[in-house]
C-alpha positions in Angstrom: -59.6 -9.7 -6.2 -59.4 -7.3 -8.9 -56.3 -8.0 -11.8 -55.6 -6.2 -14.8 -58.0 -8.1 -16.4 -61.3 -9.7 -14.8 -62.6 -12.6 -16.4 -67.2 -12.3 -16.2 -67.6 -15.2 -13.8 -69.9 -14.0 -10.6 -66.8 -14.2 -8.3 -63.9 -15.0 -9.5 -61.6 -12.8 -11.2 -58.3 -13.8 -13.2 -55.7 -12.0 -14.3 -52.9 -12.9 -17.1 -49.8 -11.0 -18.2 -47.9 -11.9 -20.9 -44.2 -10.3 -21.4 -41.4 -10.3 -24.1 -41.4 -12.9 -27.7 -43.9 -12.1 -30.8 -46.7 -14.8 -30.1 -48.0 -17.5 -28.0 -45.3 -20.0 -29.2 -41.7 -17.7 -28.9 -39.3 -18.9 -26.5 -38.9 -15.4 -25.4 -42.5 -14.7 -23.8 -43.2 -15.6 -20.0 -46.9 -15.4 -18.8 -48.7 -15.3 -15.3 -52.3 -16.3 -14.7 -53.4 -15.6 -11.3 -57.2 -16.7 -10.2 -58.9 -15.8 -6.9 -61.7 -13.6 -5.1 -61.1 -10.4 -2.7 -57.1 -10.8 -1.8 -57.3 -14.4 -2.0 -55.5 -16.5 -4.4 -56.6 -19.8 -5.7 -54.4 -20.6 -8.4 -51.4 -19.2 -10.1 -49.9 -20.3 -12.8 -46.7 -19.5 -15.3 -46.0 -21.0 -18.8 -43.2 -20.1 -21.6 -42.6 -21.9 -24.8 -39.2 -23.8 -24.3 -37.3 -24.4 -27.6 -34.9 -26.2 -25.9 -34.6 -29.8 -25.6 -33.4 -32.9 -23.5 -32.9 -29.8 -20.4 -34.1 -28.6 -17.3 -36.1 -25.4 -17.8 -36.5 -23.6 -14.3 -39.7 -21.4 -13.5 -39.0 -18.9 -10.8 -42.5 -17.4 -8.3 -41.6 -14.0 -6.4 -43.6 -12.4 -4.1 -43.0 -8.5 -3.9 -39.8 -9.0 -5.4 -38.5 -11.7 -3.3 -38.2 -15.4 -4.7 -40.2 -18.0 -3.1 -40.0 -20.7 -5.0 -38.1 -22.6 -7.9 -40.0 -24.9 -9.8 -37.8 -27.3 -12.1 -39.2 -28.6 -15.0 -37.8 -31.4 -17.8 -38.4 -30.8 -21.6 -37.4 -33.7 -23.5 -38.5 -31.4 -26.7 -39.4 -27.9 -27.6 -42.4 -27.0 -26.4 -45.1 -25.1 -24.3 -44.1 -25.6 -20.3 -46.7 -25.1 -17.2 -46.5 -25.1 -13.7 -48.5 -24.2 -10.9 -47.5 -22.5 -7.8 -45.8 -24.9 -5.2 -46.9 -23.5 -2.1 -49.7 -23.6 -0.5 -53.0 -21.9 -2.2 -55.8 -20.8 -1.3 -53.5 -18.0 0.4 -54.6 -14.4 1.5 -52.5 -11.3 0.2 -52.1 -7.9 1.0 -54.0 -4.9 -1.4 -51.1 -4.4 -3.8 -48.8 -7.5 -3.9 -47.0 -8.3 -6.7 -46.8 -11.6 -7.9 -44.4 -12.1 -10.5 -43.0 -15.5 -12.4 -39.1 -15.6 -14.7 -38.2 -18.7 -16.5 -34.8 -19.7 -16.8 -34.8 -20.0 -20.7 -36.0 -15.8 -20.8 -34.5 -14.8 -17.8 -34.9 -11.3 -19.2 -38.7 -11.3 -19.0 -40.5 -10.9 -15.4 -44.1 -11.2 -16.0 -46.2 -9.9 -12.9 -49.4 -9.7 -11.4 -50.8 -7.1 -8.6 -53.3 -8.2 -6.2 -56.5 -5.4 -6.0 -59.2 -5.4 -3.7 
């Protein structure tokens, strides 16, 4: 699987995209991190930096545009949120497929991935 960006492990190649805020810890910025070989996916992953507290922060997976899952999340504090994909993984895709994550806190930000051969 090629990404925008190829990490130099023998054969796996990962991919992260980082959109919107001015660093790592601005609640404005949503990330993707997608790992896999050829088309397949093993792992994908979104984060954001929450700076709200005592809510439920939702992280949103599309697939080519349409929403597949909604991930909720609690953050008793401000802070840096994960999650990983919900659905089942390892999992094929076709040459081109975008994979894209939103967060409820920067709903402005759409931070995406496209599957290569």
């Amino acid at each position: 699987m090629s990404f925008s960006a190829m990490l130099s492990a023998p054969s796996y190649a990962s991919a992260s995209d980082c959109v919107g805020g001015n660093g790592t810890n601005d609640s404005y910025q949503t990330c993707t991190t997608v790992e896999g070989t050829g088309l397949r996916v093993n792992r994908w992953q979104t984060s954001t930096y929450s700076s709200l507290g005592g809510q439920n922060v939702y992280a949103r997976f599309y697939v080519n545009g349409k929403r597949v899952h909604t991930v909720k999340k609690y953050t008793g504090a401000p802070k840096r949120l994960a999650v990983n994909f919900p659905g089942k993984l390892p999992r094929k895709y076709r040459d081109g497929t975008r994979l894209c994550n939103v967060w409820s806190v920067n709903k402005r930000y759409k931070s995406c991935i496209t599957v290569h051969k």
